[in-house]
C-alpha positions, 0 to 999 in steps of 0.5 A: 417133660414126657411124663406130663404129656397128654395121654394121647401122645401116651396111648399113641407111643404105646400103639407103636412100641406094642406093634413094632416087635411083630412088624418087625417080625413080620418084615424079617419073615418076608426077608428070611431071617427069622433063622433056621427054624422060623416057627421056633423063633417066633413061638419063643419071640412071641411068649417071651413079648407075652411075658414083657407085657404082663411084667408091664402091666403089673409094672403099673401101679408102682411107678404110678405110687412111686413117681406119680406117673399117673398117665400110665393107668389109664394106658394098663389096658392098652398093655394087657391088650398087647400080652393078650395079642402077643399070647394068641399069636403064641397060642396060633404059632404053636397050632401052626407051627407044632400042630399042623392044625390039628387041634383034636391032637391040642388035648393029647399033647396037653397031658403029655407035655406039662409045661403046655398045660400050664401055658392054656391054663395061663392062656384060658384065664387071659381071655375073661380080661380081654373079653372085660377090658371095655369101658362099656363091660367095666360099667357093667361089672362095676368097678370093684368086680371088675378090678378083684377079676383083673388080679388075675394077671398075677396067677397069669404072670406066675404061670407065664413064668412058669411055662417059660422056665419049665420049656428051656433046658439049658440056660435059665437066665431069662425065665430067672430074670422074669420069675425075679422081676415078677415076684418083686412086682407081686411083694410089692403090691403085699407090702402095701397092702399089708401096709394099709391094713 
């Protein structure tokens, strides 16, 4: 069974899945077929693949309690680590792409444009997990510090979710979906705590 598989194989299936959706990108930028507006297509392609990861980071800890796949704790940082990648690549296109690197006009747009607001915001609260998703920083901080600093992935999902709905202008479908997908995943974890109490 897959599900009972030593965690390398995990890891290893993870590092490949995480990596494809970019090389893919990458061999169809080389190609020119990332259509009429290549910069548009990868800002949305890599803030909707920072989505998917936060949505599979907090997709943890219910399959593990439902189904018992446990293997999958030990692989949640390697997922956070790919929204953190996908969310700089994001953040890079958009200071390419929009900003022709200039980033002393970042904090003009910044207040023009709310929903880029609130995606630094999410972005900024992102770089503490990245920064403390070593086993050496978790000794550090201790478990318990580590873990309280590590809910902060939902106020990032929430504002991943956010900064998705509040750019598209027509069709809704898609930050819909996320915003259902994550406020199930958020309940979930309130049930049970309110369970336990």
């Amino acid at each position: 069974m897959i599900f009972t598989a030593d965690s390398r194989f995990h890891r290893q299936l993870i590092v490949v899945n995480g990596l494809l959706p970019a090389l893919l990108m990458l061999v169809d930028g080389w190609r020119g077929k990332l259509g009429a507006n290549p910069v548009e297509f990868v800002t949305r392609a890599t803030g909707v693949l920072t989505l998917v990861f936060l949505v599979l980071t907090l997709l943890v800890t219910p399959l593990r309690k439902i189904f018992g796949w446990n293997w999958l704790l030990k692989q949640r940082r390697l997922i956070g680590l790919y929204a953190f990648f996908y969310s700089v690549a994001h953040l890079l296109t958009y200071l390419v792409g929009d900003r022709d690197w200039q980033i002393l006009t970042v904090a003009e747009d910044v207040y023009k444009r709310p929903f880029i607001a609130v995606g630094m915001i999410s972005f900024i609260l992102m770089v503490p997990l990245a920064v403390t998703s070593t086993n050496a920083m978790i000794k550090k901080m201790g478990g318990k510090r580590w873990a309280q600093l590590h809910k902060l992935t939902y106020l990032i999902t929430i504002g991943g979710v956010v900064h998705y709905y509040m750019i598209v202008k027509s069709d809704i479908t898609y930050p819909v979906f996320f915003g259902v997908i994550t406020a199930v995943l958020l309940g979930y974890r309130a049930v049970m705590s309110f369970a336990k109490a």
